[in-house]
C-alpha positions in Angstrom: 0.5 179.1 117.3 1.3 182.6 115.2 3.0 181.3 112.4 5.3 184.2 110.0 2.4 185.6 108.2 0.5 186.4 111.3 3.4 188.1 113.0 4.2 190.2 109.7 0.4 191.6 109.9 0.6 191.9 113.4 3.8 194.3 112.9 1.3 195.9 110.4 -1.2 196.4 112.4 1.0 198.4 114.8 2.8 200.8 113.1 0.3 200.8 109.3 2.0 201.9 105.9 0.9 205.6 105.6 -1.9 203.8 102.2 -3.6 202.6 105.3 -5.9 205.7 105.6 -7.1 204.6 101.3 -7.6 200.7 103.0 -9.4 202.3 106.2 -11.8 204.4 103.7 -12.6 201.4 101.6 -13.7 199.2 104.4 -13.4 195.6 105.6 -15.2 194.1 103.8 -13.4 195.5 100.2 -10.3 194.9 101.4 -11.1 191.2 102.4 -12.5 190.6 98.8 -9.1 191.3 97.6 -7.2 189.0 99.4 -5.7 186.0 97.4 -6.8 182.5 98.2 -4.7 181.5 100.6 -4.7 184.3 103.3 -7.9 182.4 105.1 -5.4 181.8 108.2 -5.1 185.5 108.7 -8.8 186.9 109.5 -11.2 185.5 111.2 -14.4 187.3 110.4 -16.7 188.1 113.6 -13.7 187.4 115.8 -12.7 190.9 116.2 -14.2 194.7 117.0 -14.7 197.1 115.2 -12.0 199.8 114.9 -11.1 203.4 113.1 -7.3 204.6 112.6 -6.4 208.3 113.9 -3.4 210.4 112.4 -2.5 211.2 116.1 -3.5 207.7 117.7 -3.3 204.9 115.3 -5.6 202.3 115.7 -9.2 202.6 118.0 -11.5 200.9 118.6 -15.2 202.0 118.0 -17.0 200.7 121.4 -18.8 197.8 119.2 
């Protein structure tokens, strides 16, 4: 059951702060290091695809 946190990155997800582009550039697997402790309920590693983030589309996904 999506609890607050997940809905807040959800909403994140869909319409990204415009620093998303710096996040994109730097990768999962940087950005992952740099989440506190405690955010382990977010991501589930392996569970998702692979995706880029266009100025004019917002989030694809790369085919993967």
């Amino acid at each position: 059951m999506p609890n607050a946190r997940t809905d807040q990155l959800r909403q994140s997800l869909r319409q990204p702060h415009p620093e998303s582009l710096e996040v994109a550039d730097a990768g999962f697997a940087a950005w992952a290091e740099g989440l506190p402790a405690d955010a382990a309920d977010l991501i589930a590693p392996g569970a998702g695809e692979g995706v880029w983030w266009t100025a004019d589309r917002g989030w694809e996904g790369t085919g993967d």
